[in-house]
C-alpha positions as MATLAB code, in Angstrom:
seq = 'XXXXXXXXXXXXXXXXXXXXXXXXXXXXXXXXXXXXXXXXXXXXXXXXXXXXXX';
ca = [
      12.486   28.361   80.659;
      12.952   30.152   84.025;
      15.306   33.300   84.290;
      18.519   33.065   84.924;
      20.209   34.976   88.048;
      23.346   36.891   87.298;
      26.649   34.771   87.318;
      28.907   35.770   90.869;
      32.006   36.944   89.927;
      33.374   33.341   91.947;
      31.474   31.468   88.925;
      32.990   33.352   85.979;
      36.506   32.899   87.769;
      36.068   29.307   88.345;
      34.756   28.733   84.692;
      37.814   30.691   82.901;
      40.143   28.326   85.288;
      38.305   25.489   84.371;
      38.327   26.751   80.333;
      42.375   28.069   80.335;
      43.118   24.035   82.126;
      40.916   22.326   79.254;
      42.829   24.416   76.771;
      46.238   23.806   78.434;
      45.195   20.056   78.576;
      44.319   20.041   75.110;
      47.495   21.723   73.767;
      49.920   19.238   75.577;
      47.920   16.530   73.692;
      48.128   18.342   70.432;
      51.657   18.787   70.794;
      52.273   14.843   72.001;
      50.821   13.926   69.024;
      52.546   16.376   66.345;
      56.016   14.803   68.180;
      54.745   11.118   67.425;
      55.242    9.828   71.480;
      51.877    9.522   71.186;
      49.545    7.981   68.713;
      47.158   10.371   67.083;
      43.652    9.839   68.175;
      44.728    7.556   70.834;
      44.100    9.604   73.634;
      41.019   10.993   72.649;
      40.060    7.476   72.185;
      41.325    6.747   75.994;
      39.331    9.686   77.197;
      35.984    8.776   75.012;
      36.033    5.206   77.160;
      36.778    6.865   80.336;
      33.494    9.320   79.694;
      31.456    6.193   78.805;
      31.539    6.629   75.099;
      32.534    3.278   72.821;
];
């Protein structure tokens, strides 16, 4: 495996964006499905199509 260079301080920014949305994203799911408006498992199901999965 080659060496990696030293991550620019623009990457580490733009990956604890990207991390804090998926978490954000994932807690407003969590919490739609704790209150019932939405079917548990059906959006992870939605999202497992949309990524090519089943």
């Amino acid at each position: 495996m080659s060496e990696r260079q030293p991550r620019s301080t623009d990457e580490l920014v733009h990956d604890l964006y990207l991390t804090g949305f998926l978490m954000l994203v994932n807690a407003i799911v969590l919490g739609l499905e704790m209150s019932e408006l939405v079917k548990p498992g059906s959006v992870k199901a939605f999202l497992s199509h949309l990524l090519g999965g089943e």
